[in-house]
TORKOL-4160 file (C-alpha; in steps of 0.2 Angstrom, whole numbers, padded with zeros to 4 digits, m for minus):
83
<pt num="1" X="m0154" Y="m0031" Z="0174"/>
<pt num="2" X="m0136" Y="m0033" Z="0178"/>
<pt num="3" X="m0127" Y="m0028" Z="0190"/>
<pt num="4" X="m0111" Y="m0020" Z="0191"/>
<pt num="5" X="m0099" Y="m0034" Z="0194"/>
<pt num="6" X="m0108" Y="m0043" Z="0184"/>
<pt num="7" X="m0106" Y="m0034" Z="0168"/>
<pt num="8" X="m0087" Y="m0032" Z="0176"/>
<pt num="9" X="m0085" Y="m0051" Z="0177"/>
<pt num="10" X="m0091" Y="m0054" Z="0158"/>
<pt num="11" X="m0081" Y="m0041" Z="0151"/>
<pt num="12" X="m0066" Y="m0049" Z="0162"/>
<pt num="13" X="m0071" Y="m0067" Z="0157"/>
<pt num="14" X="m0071" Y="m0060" Z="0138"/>
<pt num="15" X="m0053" Y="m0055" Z="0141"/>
<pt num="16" X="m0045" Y="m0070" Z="0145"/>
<pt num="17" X="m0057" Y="m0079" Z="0132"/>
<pt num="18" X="m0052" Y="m0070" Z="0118"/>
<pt num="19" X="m0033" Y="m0073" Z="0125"/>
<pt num="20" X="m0036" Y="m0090" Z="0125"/>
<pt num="21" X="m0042" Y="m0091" Z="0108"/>
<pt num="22" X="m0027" Y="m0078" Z="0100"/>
<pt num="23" X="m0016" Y="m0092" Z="0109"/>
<pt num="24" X="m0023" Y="m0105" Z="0096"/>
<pt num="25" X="m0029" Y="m0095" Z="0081"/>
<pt num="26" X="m0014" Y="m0080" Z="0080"/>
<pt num="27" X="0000" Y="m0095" Z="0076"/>
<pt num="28" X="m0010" Y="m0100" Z="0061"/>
<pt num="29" X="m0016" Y="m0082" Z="0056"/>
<pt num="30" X="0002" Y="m0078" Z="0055"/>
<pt num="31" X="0007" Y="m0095" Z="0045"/>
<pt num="32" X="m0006" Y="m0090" Z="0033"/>
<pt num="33" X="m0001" Y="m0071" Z="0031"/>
<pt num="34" X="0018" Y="m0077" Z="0029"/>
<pt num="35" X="0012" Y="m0090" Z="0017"/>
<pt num="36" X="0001" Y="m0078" Z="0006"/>
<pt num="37" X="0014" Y="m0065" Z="0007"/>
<pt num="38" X="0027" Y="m0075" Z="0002"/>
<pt num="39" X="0019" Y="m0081" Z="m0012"/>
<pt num="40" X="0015" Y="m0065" Z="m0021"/>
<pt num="41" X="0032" Y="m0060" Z="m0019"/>
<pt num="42" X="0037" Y="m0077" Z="m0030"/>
<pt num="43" X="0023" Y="m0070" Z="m0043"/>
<pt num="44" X="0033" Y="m0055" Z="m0043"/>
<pt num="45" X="0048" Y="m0061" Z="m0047"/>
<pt num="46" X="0043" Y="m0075" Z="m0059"/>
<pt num="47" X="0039" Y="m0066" Z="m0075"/>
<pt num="48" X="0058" Y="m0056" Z="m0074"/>
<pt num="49" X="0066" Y="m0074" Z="m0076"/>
<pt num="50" X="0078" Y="m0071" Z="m0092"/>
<pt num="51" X="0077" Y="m0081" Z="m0108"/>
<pt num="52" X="0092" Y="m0092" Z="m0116"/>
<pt num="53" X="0102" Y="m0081" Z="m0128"/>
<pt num="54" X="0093" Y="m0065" Z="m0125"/>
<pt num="55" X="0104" Y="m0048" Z="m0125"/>
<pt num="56" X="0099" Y="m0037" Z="m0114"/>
<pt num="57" X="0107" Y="m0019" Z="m0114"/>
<pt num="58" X="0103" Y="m0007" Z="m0099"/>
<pt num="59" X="0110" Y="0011" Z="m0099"/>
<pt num="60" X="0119" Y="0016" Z="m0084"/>
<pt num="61" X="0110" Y="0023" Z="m0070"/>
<pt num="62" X="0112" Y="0043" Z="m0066"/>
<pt num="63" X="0121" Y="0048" Z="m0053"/>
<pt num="64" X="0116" Y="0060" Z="m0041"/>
<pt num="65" X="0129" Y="0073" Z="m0035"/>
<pt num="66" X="0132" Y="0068" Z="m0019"/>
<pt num="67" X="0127" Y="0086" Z="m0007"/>
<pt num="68" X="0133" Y="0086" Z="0008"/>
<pt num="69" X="0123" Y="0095" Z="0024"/>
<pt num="70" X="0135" Y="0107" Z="0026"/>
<pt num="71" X="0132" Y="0116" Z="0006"/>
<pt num="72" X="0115" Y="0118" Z="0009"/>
<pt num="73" X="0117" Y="0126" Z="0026"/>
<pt num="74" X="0129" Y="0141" Z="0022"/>
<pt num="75" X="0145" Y="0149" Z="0025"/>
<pt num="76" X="0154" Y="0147" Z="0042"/>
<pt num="77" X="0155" Y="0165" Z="0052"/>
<pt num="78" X="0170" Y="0166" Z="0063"/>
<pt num="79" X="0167" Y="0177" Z="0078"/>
<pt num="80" X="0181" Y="0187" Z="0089"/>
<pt num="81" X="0176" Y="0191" Z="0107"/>
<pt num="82" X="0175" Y="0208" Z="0113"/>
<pt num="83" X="0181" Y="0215" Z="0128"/>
């Protein structure tokens, strides 16, 4: 059976094995999930391309009336000071 420091040397060792590997593998990881993710957004945008000649007509967006913080919170209350 193991003993203590045993145990506390693997899980140590482990640490700095598993470092040493994420030093080597996480660079590619990461070229690979920019890659891939760069690539689906270029899928995305690829069937939007416009034709030769084509009219388009778009209606105008709605506008939103702009509320401000100060509407929603309520009337201002001016208070006198008693003596």
């Amino acid at each position: 059976m193991l003993s203590f420091f045993d145990i506390l040397l693997i899980i140590i060792l482990g640490f700095f094995l598993l470092g040493y590997l994420m030093r080597w593998f996480l660079p590619m990881i990461m070229r690979w999930w920019t890659r891939h993710f760069f690539n689906q957004m270029g899928m995305q945008d690829a069937p939007s391309k416009k034709k030769k000649n084509k009219v388009e007509i778009k209606s105008a967006p709605r506008k939103i009336p702009n509320k401000s913080i100060m509407d929603e919170i309520g009337e201002y209350t001016d208070y006198e000071e008693i003596e």
